[in-house]
C-alpha positions in Angstrom: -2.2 8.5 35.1 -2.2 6.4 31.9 -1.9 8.7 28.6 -4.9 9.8 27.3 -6.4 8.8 24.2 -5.9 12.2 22.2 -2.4 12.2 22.9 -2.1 8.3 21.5 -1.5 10.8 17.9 -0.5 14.1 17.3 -0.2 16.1 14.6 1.2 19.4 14.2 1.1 21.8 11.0 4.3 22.8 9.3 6.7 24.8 11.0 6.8 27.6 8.0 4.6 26.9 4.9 5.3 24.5 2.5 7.0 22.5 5.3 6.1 19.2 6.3 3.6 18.3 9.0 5.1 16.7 12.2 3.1 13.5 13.2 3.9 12.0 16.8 3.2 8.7 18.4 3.4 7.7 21.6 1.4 4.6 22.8 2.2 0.5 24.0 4.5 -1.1 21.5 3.7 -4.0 19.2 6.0 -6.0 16.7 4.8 -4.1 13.0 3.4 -1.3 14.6 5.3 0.9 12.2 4.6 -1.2 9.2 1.2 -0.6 10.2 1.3 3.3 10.9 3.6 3.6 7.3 0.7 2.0 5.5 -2.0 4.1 6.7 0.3 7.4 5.5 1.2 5.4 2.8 -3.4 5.2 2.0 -3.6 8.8 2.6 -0.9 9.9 -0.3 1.4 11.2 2.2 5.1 10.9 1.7 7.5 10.3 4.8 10.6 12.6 4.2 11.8 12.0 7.9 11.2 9.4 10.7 12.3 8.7 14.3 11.4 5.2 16.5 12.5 4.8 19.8 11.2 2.1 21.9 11.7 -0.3 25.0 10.0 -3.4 24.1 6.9 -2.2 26.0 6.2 1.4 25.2 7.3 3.5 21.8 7.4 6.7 20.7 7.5 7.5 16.5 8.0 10.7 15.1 7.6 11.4 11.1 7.9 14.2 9.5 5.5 13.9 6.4 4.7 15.8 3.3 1.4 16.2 1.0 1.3 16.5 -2.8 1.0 20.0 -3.7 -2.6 19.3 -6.1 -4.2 17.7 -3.0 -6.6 19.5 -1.2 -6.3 18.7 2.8 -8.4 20.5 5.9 -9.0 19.6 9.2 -11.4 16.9 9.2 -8.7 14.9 6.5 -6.3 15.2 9.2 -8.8 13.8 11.9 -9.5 10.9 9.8 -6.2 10.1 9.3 -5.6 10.5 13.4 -8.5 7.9 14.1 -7.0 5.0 11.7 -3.5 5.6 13.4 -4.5 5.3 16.9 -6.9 2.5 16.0 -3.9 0.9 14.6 -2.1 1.2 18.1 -2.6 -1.2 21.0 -5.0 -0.8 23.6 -4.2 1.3 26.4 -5.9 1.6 30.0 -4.8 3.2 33.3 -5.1 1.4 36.8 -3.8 2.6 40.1 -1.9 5.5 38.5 0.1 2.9 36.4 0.2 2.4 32.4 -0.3 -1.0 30.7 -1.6 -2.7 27.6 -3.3 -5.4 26.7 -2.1 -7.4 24.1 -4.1 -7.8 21.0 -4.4 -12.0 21.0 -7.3 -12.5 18.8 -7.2 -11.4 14.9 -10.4 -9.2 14.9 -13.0 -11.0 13.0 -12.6 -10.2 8.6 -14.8 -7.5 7.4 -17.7 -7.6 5.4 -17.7 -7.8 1.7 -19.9 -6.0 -0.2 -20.2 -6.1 -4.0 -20.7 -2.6 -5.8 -22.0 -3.1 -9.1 -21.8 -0.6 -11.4 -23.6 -0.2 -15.3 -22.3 3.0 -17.2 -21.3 4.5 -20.5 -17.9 4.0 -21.8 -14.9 6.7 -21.4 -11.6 7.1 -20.9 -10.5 7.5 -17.8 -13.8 5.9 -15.8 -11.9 3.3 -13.7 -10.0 5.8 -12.4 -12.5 8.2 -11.6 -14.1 5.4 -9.5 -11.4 3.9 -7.9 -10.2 7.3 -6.8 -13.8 8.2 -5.2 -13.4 4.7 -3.5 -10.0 5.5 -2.0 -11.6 9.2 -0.7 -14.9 7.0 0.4 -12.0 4.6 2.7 -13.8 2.0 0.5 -10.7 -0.9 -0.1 -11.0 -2.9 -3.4 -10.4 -6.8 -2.8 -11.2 -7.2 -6.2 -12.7 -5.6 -9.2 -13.6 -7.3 -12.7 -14.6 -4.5 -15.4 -16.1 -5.9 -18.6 -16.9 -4.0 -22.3 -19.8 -4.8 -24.5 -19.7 -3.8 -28.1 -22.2 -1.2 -27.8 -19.8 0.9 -24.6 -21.1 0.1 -22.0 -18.9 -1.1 -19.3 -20.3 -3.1 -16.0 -17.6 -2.7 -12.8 -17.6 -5.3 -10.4 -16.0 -4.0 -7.6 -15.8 -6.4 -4.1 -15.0 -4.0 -1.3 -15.0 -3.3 2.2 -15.4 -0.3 4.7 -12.8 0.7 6.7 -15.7 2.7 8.6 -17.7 -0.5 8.6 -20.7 1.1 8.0 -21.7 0.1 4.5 -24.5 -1.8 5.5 -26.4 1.0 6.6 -28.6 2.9 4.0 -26.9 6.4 4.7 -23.5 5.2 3.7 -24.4 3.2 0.6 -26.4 6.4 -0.4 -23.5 8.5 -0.1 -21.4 6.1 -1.9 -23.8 5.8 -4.8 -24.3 9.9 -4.8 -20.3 10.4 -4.8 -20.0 8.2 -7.9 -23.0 9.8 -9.3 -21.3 13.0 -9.3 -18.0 11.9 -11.0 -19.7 10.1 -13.8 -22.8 12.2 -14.0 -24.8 11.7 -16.9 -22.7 8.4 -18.0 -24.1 6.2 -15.0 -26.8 4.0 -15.5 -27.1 2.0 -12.3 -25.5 1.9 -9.4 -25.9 -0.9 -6.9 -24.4 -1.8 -3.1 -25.5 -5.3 -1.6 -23.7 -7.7 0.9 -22.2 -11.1 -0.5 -22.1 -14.2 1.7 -19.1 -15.8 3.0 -18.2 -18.0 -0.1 -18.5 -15.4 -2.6 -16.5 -13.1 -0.4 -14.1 -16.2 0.0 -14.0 -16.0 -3.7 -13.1 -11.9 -4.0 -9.3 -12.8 -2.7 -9.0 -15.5 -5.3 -8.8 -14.7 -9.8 -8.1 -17.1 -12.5 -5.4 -19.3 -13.4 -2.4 -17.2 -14.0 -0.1 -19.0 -17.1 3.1 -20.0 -16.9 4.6 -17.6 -19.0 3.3 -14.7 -17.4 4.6 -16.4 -14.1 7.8 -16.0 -15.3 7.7 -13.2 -16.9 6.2 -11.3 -14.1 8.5 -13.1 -11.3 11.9 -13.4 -12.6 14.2 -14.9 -10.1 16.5 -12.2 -10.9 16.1 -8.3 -10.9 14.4 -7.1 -14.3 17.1 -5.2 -16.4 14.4 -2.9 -18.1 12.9 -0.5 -15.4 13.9 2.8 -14.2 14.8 1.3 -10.4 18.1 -1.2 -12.1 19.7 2.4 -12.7 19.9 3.0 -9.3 20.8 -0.6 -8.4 24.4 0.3 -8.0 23.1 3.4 -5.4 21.4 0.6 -3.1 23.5 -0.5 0.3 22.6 -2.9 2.9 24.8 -3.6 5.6 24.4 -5.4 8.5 26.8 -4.4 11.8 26.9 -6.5 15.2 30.3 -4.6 16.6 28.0 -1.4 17.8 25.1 -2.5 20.6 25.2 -5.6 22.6 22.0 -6.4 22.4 21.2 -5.3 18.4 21.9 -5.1 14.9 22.7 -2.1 13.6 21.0 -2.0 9.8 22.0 0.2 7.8 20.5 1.4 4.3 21.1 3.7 1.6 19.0 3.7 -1.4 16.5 6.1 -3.9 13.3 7.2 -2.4 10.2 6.0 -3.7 6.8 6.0 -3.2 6.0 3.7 0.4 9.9 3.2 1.3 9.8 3.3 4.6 6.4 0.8 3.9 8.6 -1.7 1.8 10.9 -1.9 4.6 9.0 -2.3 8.0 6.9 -4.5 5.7 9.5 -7.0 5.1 10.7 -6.5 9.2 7.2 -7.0 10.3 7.6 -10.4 7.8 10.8 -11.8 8.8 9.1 -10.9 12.7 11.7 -8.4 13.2 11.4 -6.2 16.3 13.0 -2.4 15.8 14.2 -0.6 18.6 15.8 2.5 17.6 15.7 3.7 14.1 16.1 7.3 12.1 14.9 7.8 8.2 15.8 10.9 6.5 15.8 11.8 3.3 19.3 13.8 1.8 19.7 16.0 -1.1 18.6 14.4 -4.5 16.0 12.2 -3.3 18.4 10.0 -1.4 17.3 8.5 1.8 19.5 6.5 4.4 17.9 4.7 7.1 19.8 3.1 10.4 17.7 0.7 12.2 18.8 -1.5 15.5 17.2 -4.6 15.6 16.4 -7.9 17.4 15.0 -11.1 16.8 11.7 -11.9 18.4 13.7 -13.9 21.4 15.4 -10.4 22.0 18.5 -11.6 20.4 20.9 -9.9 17.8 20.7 -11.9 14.6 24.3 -13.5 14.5 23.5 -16.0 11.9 25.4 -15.5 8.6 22.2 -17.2 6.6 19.6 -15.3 8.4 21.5 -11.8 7.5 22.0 -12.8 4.6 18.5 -13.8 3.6 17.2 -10.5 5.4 19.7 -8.5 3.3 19.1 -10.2 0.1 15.1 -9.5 0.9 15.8 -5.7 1.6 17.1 -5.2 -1.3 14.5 -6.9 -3.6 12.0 -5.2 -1.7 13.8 -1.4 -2.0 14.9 -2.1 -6.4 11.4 -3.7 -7.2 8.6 -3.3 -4.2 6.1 -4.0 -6.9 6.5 -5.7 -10.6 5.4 -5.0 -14.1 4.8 -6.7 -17.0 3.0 -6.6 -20.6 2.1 -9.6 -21.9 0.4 -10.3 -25.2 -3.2 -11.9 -25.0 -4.1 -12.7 -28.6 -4.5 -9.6 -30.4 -4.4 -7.4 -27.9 -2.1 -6.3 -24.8 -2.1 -7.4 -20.9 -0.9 -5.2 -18.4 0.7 -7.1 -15.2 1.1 -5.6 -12.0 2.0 -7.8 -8.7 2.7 -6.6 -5.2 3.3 -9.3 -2.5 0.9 -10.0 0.2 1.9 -9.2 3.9 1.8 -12.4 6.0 -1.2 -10.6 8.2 -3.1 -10.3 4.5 -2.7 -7.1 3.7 -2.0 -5.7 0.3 -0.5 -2.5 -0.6 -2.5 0.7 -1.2 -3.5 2.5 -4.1 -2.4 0.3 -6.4 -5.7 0.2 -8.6 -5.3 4.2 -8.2 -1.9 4.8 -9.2 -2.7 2.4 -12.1 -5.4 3.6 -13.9 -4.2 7.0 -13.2 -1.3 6.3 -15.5 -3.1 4.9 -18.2 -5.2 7.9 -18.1 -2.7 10.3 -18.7 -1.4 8.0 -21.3 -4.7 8.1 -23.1 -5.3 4.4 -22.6 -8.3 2.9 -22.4 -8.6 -0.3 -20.5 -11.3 -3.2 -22.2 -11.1 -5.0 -18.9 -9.7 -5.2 -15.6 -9.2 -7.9 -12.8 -7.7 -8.3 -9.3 -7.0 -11.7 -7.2 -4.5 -13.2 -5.5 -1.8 -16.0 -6.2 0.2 -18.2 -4.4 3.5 -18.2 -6.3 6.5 -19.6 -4.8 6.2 -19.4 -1.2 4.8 -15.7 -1.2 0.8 -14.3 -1.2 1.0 -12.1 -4.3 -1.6 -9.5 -5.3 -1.8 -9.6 -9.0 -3.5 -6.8 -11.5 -4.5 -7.9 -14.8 -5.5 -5.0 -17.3 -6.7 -5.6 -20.8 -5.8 -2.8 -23.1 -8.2 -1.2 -25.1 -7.9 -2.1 -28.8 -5.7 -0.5 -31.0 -4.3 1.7 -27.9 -1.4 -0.7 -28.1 -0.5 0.1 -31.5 -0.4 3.8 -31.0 2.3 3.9 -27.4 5.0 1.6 -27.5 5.0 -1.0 -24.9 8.1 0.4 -23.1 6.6 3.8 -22.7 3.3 2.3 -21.0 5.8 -0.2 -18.9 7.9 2.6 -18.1 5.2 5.3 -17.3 3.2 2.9 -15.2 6.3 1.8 -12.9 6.9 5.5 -12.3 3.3 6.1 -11.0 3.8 3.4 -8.7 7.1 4.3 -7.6 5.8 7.8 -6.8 8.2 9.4 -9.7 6.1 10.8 -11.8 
C-alpha cells in the first residue's frame, strides 16, 4: 500500500511544556525538498532548533524538532495550515499494485495571480507594519509594495500580492482581507481596494527603479561588511569539506551562530549550487551555537572532488551563514534610505518576512517610514530582492544611523 496522504506530515506537540514540537516527513524525495520545507517553517515564525534528513535518492524521511515564539498565539487549525503547505510542497505520491512511486514534478506550475491591494488611510506610526503583519497571517505574499505620504497624512499603500490559497479572486476572500485590515487600522482607513492586474503590470511588480551606483556598492561589497553584529562571530564560523569518510559523498561539515532561517540559508544555497543531501543532522548546542553535518552529492551522484567547486561551495556557505541578507543607510537628499537586499533563489523565490521583520523594527524604534518600495535587481550574476525605505523626516536626526543599522539587522537575524 502506498503511504497515505495524512501521514505525508506529522506533527506532534511537545514532549513536556515549553518543549519543541516534533514535525516528521516522510514522502518521495526531490533535489530542494528541504529548502523548500525550511522556508515554509521559516513563513510561519517557527525556529528549527533540531533536524534529521535521511534519504535514498528516491524516498526521504525529515525530522525537525521546531520551536514557537513565546508572544505567538498558536491552536490547532495554525498547525493544519502549516501541514497543508508542507505536504503540498512534497512530490506527488500514488499507489499501484501494492507498490509506492512518484511522479516527478516536470512542469513549473503556472505563476500566480497578481492582485493589487490599494489602500488610502491616515498616517501613524507603525501602519506598514500593522498591514504587512495581517498579510503574512492572511498567507497574502508581497511582490511589491510602494507606500507614498501626502502633506496633509495621508498615506496610499500599494501593495502587489498573491494568495498562497489562490482564492483572492473570489468576493469572500477579498472581503475577509479588506475586514482584517479594517480591524487593525479601524477608524484610520479610508478605502480599501482588491482588483486583479493583467500580465504586464504584474510583469512589472518583480521589477523597481534604477538602483545607483553607490548604493550598489555600498549595499554589495565584495567583501564581508566590518560593521554588523554577524563579523563578531566571523571567527566562530567553520566550513569543512571531507571526502576520506563515504565513498560515494561529501561529508560537510558546519559550525556557526544561529540565526533566524539557518538551516533556510543553507539548503538554499544546496538547492542553488543543485546539491543533492543524503544524510544530514542540525542541532543546536549551548549558547546558540549550531553545528550541522551534511553528506552530499552532485546531481550525477558523484562526490564533489574538484578543488574549485569546494571551494566556491565553501566560500558561498559562508557568505550565506555571516550575511544571509544585507543592510545599508544611504543618504537621499535631506533625508535617510534604508537598504535591505536578500538574494533571489534560482526557482524565484524570495525570503519570508522580510517586509515584517522590517517595519517591525522601525516600529519599536519609533520610526516613521515617508515611503517604501520593493523590486528586484540583477546585480552581478545573482536575482536580488531589494527594500528601499524612506525615513520619515527628522527621525534620522533623533537615532543615530548605527543604532537603526544595527537594530534592523538583529530583527532580521532573529536576535532581537
Amino acid at each position: 500500500m502506498g503511504i497515505l496522504k495524512d501521514d505525508v506530515v506529522i506533527i506532534r506537540s511537545p514532549e513536556k511544556e515549553g518543549g519543541p514540537s516534533i514535525v516528521t516527513v516522510n514522502c518521495p524525495d526531490k533535489t530542494g525538498l528541504g529548502c523548500d520545507l525550511c522556508r515554509i517553517l521559516l513563513f510561519f515564525g517557527l525556529s528549527i532548533v533540531r533536524g534529521d534528513i535521511s534519504t535514498d535518492g528516491k524516498w526521504c524521511y525529515i525530522v525537525f524538532w521546531v520551536a514557537t515564539k513565546s508572544s505567538a498565539r498558536w491552536d490547532s487549525s495554525r498547525w493544519e495550515l502549516l501541514k497543508k503547505r508542507m505536504v503540498g510542497a512534497c512530490p506527488s505520491c500514488f499507489s499501484a499494485s501494492g507498490i509506492s512511486y512518484y511522479r516527478s514534478e516536470l512542469q513549473s506550475p503556472n505563476p500566480p495571480d497578481v492582485f493589487l491591494l490599494k489602500l488610502c488611510c491616515y498616517d501613524r506610526k507603525g501602519l506598514l507594519h500593522d498591514v504587512t503583519e495581517v498579510l503574512c497571517k492572511l498567507e497574502l505574499n508581497i511582490k511589491k509594495v510602494k507606500v507614498s505620504t501626502t502633506p496633509d497624512g495621508t498615506v496610499m499603500d500599494l501593495f502587489f500580492i498573491t494568495d498562497t490559497r489562490e482564492l483572492l479572486h473570489t468576493r469572500k476572500r477579498k472581503e475577509e482581507t479588506s475586514k482584517a485590515i479594517g480591524e487593525v487600522l479601524s477608524d484610520n482607513m479610508r478605502k480599501c481596494e482588491i482588483e486583479m492586474v493583467g500580465p504586464e503590470i504584474a510583469a512589472c511588480s518583480t521589477t523597481s527603479s534604477f538602483l545607483p551606483t553607490v548604493i550598489t556598492e555600498d549595499i554589495f561589497p565584495m567583501e564581508i561588511s566590518n560593521d554588523l553584529p554577524s563579523v563578531a562571530l566571523a571567527n566562530s564560523v567553520s566550513v569543512v569539506m571531507d571526502n576520506s569518510l563515504s565513498p560515494a559523498h561529501t561529508l560537510v561539515q558546519i559550525v556557526c551562530q544561529d540565526h533566524k532561517g539557518l538551516l533556510y540559508d543553507i539548503m538554499r544555497t544546496l538547492k542553488d549550487y543543485n546539491i543533492q543531501i543524503s544524510y544530514g543532522r542540525f542541532y543546536i548546542l549551548h549558547g546558540k551555537k549550531c553545528e550541522i553535518d551534511l553528506f552530499i552529492m552532485q546531481a550525477d551522484g558523484k562526490k564533489i572532488v574538484d578543488p574549485g567547486k569546494q571551494s566556491a561551495l565553501s566560500s558561498r556557505l559562508q557568505m550565506e551563514l555571516l550575511q544571509p541578507l544585507r543592510v545599508a543607510l544611504a543618504s537621499r537628499g535631506p533625508d535617510t534610505e534604508l537598504l535591505v537586499a536578500n538574494p533571489v533563489e534560482f526557482s524565484g523565490k524570495g525570503r519570508p518576512l522580510v517586509v515584517h521583520d522590517i517595519t517591525r523594527a522601525l516600529r519599536m524604534l519609533d520610526t516613521c517610514i515617508f515611503s517604501a518600495e520593493v523590486g528586484r535587481h540583477m546585480i552581478g550574476d545573482r536575482e536580488w530582492e531589494v527594500y528601499r525605505v524612506l525615513l520619515g523626516e527628522g527621525d534620522d536626526s533623533s537615532i543615530p544611523r548605527a543604532k537603526i543599522k544595527e537594530e534592523v539587522w538583529k530583527m532580521l537575524m532573529g536576535w532581537e
